[in-house]
Every structure is written in C-alpha cells, then in structure tokens.
C-alpha positions in Angstrom: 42.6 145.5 97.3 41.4 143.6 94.4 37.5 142.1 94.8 35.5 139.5 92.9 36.4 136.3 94.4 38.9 137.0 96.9 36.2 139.2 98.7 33.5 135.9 98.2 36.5 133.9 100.3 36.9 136.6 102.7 33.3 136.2 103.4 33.6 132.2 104.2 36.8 132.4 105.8 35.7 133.0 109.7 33.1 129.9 109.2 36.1 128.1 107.4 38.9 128.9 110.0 36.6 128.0 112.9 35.8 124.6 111.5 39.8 123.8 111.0 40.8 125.4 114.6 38.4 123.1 115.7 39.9 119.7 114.0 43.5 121.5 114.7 44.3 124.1 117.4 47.5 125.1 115.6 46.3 125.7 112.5 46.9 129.5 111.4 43.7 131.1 111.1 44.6 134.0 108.6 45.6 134.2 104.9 49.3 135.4 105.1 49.0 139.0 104.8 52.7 139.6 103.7 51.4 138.8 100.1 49.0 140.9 100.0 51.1 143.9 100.4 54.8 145.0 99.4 56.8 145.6 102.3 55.8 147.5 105.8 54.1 150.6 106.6 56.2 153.8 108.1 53.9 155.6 109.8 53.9 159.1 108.6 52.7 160.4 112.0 55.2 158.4 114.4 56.2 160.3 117.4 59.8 160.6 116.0 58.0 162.1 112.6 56.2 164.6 114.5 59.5 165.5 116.3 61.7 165.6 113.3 58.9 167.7 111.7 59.1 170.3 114.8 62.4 170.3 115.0 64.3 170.5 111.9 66.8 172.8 113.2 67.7 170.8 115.4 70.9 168.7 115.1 69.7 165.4 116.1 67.0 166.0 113.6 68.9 164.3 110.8 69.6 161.3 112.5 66.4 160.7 113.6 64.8 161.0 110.5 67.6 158.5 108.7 67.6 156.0 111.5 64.3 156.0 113.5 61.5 157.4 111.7 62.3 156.2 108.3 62.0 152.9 109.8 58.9 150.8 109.8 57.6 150.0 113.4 54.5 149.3 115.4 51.5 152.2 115.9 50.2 151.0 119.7 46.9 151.7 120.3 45.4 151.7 123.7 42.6 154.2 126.4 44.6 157.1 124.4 43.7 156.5 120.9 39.9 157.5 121.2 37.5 155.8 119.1 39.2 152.3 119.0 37.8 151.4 115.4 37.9 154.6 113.9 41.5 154.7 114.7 42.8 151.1 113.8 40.5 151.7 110.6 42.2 154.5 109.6 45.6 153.4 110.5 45.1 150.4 108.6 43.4 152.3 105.5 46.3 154.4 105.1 48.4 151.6 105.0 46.1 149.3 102.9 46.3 152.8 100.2 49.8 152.6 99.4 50.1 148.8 99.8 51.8 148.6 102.7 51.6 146.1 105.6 50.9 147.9 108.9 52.1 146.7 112.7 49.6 147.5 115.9 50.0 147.0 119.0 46.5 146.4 121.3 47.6 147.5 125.0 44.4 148.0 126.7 44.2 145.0 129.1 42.8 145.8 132.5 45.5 146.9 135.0 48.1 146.7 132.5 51.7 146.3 134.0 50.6 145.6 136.8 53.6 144.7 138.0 55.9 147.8 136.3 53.8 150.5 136.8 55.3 152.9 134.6 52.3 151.8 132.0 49.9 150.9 134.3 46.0 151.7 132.8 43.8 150.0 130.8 40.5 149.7 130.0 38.2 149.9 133.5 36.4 146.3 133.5 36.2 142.7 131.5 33.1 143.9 129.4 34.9 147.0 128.7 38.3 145.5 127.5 36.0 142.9 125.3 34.0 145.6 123.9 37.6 147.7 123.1 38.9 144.6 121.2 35.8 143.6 119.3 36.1 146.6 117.8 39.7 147.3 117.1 39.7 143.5 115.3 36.7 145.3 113.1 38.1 148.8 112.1 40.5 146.5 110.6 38.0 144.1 108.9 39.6 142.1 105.7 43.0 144.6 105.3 46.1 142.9 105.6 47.9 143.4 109.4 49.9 142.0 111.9 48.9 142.9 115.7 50.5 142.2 118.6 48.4 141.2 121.4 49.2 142.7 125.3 53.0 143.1 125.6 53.4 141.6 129.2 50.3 140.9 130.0 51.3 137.1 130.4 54.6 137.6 132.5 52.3 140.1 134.7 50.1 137.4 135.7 52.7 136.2 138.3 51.9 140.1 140.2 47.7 138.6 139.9 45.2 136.2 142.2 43.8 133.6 140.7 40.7 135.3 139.8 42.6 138.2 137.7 44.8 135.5 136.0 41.5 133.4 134.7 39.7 137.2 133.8 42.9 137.8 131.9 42.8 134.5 130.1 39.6 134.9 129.1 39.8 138.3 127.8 42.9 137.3 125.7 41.4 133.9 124.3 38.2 136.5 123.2 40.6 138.5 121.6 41.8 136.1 119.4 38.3 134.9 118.6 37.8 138.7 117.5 40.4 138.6 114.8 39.4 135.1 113.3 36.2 136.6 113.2 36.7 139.8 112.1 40.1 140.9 110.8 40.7 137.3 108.8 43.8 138.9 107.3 45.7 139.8 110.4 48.3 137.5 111.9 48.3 137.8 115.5 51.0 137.4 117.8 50.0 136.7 121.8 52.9 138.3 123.2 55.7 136.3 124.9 57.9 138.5 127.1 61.4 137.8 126.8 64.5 135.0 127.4 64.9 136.6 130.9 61.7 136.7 132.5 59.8 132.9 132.6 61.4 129.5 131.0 60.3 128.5 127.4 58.4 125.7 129.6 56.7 128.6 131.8 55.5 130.4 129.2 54.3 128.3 126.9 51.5 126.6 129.6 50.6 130.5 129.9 50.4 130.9 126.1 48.2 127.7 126.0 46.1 128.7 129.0 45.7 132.4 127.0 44.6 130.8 123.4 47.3 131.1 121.6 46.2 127.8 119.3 44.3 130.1 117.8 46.4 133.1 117.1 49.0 132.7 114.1 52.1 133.4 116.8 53.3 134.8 119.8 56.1 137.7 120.3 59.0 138.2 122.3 61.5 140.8 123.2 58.6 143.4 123.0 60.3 146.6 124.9 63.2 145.0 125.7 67.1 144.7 124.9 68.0 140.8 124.2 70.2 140.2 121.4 68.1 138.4 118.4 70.0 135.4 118.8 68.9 135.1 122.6 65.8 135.9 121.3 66.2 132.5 118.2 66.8 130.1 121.3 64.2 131.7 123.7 61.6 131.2 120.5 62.8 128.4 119.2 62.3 126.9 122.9 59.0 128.4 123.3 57.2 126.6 120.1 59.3 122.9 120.7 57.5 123.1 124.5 54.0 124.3 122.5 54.3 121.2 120.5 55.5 118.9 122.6 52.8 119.5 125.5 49.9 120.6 123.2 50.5 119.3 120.2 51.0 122.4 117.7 54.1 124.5 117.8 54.1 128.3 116.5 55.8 131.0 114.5 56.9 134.0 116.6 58.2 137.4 116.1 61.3 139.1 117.5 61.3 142.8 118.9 64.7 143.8 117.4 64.0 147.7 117.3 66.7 148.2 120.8 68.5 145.1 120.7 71.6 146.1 118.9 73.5 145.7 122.4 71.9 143.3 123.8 70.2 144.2 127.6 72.8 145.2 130.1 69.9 143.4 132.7 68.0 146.1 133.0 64.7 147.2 131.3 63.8 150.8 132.0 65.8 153.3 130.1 69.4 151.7 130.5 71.8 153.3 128.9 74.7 152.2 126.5 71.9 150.2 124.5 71.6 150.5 120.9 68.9 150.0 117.4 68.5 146.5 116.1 68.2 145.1 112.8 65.5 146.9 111.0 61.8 145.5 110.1 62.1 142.6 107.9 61.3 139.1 106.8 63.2 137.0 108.7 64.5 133.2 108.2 66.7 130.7 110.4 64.4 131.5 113.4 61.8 134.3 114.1 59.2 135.0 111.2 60.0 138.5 111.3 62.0 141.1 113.0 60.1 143.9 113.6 60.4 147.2 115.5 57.8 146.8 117.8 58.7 149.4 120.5 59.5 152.5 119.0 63.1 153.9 119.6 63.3 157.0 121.9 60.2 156.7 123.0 60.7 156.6 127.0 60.0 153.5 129.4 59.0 155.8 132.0 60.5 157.7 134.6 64.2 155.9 135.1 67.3 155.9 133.7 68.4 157.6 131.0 64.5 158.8 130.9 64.5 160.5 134.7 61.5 162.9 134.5 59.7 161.5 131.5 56.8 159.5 130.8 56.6 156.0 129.1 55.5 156.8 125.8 57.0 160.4 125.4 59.3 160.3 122.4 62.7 161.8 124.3 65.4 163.1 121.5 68.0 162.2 123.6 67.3 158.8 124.5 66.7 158.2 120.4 70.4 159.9 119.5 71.8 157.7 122.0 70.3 154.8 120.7 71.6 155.3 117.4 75.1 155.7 118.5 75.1 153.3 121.2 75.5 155.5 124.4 
C-alpha cells in the first residue's frame, strides 16, 4: 500500500464519513476498494485447495482445481476461526501482499439460523457478538475488502420474538458502525436473502431497521441457487423500495457461485444444480458477482450431502456441481 497522504486521509476518513452519513444516510462510507487492488484474492488455503492438495491422485482432483479452487470466493469467518483479528488480519494481509482484493464473510450472530439449523451457533451473548465484530472490522484496519455481513440473519428474524429481532438490529447497525470506523476501505454488504424468501418491500424495511444506510450494499443469493437474472429483479426491487421509502437506494451483490441452474426450490444440497458465472465486476445490475458460498462445501446433513456437515468441503457434491448433476 502506498503511504504519505493517502495514509493522512485514511486517518480523517471515519470523522469525515460520520459527518456525511449524518447529512445523508446513503452515502457510501468507504473509498472503493476495487482500485486499490488488481482483481480478487484465491485463497490459497480454501477447503477445495486443501482437498486438491490431499488428493492429487484422485480423479476429481483436476476438476476441482480448474473449476472451484482456482476461483476467487469468500473465506467465512465465524466461533471457528479463533482469534477473530488475528485471523481477518492475516487473511486480509495476504491478500493486501499480492494486491489482491479479498471476500469475508462475518457469521457469528447469536443463534445463527435459527430457523435452518444445519448452521445454528454463534457467538454466546450481545456483548460477545459486539466484541467479535469490533475486532474482525480492526484486524482489517485500512486494507482494501469487501465483507459480507450475517447471511440470513435478516430472513431469520421471522423464527425470533420481538426482543431477539431489536437485539439483532442492534448488533448489526454496531457492525456497520465498526467498519466506518475501523476498516474505512471495506465495502460492506448487509445481507439480503434471496428472490424467494421475503418481497423486495419486506426486506428492504428489515434492511433499514438493521442500518444498512450505512453500509455500502446489501447481498443476495448468499447459499442459494437463483439464476442471476432472478437475482437483477429481486436487487433491482430491493434498492427502488430503499429509495422510495427511505430516501437512498443501494448497490448489491449477487451470490452466483451455485446458480448456473437456477434453484430447483429447494435449498439444502439439491441435486442437478450447477457453478455460476465466476467472481467479477459486474454491470446492467449487481455491482459484482461474487462466489460467496464456496462450491462443494455441504449445506448440512440433506440431500445430496446425507451424512455431512454444513461446511465440510464434499468431493462429490463439488464434481457434480461442475457438471450439473
């Protein structure tokens, strides 16, 4: 990263953002960190990388390697990843080395998927999740990033009492805060769910409610199987209800990394799906496409994943998905 006066406007910019979020709740709070890198970071120790590397005898090992772990897609970080800043910092140092932007997921929220299961977790309280954030927004500090925030954890409110919905809000509007304060060169994106789970309407009053004014963008499609232009409307919907009820619309992000098929309906592990466009600058719609789930790992114990875990990279599930079966 070059210094001198682009680290003196680093040091202003949390002070600066504030002041405009203030006079305009959809004003993007971040320098655009797509120009200060060259292209997206593959991470070299993806679970498809680590099973490639194990298993080079293997014949799906080819494959994989060409299709899925050559890719660039998200790192997710959640109670696993140990030392939260340690880990996003060095995720995001790596990345920041060769010039590269890097994509992180935060899934931490207390009693995550609450409605699913198969993910279900999180940190153990309020205080904890806003201590876990705090610092994953600082390991990153002033490298470029894009994170996107809690997959689900808006379309999960409808499994939550009142009380859990306004402790959810809360935690996610902090969150935000935590970037424009510390990580002024991540774009956020407060995730959206997908065009057949809530109306654009429906979401966008829980995006509002959650601070999304103050995150660059929201997400959709994250884990799921909806074709990209489903995806373009759904988006497209969400931001024209964000500006006409609140007054700012916003720039959102498309999942793409399983949506070669489109979704058959279901969510957990259906077969017959198949890999989406690859992670890119996009145009005509979503900001980017970007492989936010990571192909073959599993959704959890269904489907064409009976007997696994969600998160366990499956070989078979990822061969499938590259040839559509």
């Amino acid at each position: 990263m070059r210094r001198s006066r682009r680290s003196t406007a680093l040091l202003i910019a949390p002070a600066l953002t504030a002041l405009l979020v203030a006079v305009h709740p959809g004003t993007a709070y971040a320098a655009d960190p797509t120009t200060m890198t060259n292209g997206f970071y593959t991470d070299p120790n993806s679970t498809p990388q680590q099973w490639v590397n194990a298993n080079r005898g293997d014949g799906r090992a080819a494959a994989v390697q060409a299709s899925i772990a050559n890719v660039p897609a998200a790192r997710w970080f959640g109670n696993w990843s140990g030392t939260i800043g340690t880990a996003t910092g060095a995720y995001v140092g790596a990345a920041a080395a060769s010039g590269k932007l890097p994509i992180l997921v935060a899934y931490d929220i207390p009693s995550r998927d609450i409605c699913a299961g198969q993910s279900g977790g999180g940190a153990g309280s309020v205080a904890d999740y806003n201590t876990w954030i705090a610092a994953f927004a600082s390991g990153i500090g002033n490298r470029p990033a894009l994170v996107v925030l809690e997959p689900d954890a808006l379309g999960h409110e409808s499994c939550m009492t009142p009380a859990q919905i306004s402790d959810r809000n809360g935690m996610l509007r902090n969150a935000v805060a935590q970037f424009t304060a510390k990580a002024p060169n991540t774009w956020v994106y407060l995730d959206a769910g997908n065009p057949g789970w809530l109306s654009a309407t429906a979401m966008a009053k829980l995006l509002a409610d959650a601070g999304v004014a103050g995150a660059h963008g929201f997400s959709t499609n994250v884990s799921n199987f909806f074709t990209t232009a489903q995806n373009t409307t759904y988006g497209n919907a969400v931001s024209a209800a964000l500006k006409s009820s609140y007054g700012y619309a916003k720039p959102y992000v498309v999942d793409s990394s399983r949506n070669g098929n489109g979704s058959d309906g279901t969510w957990c592990n259906p077969a017959g799906r198949r890999l989406g466009t690859p992670t890119s600058r996009a145009g005509g719609g979503p900001e980017m496409l970007l492989w936010i789930k990571t192909p073959g790992e599993s959704d959890g114990n269904c489907g064409t994943g009976a007997g696994t875990t969600a998160g366990q990279f499956v070989p078979e599930i990822a061969y499938k998905l590259i040839y559509g079966y």
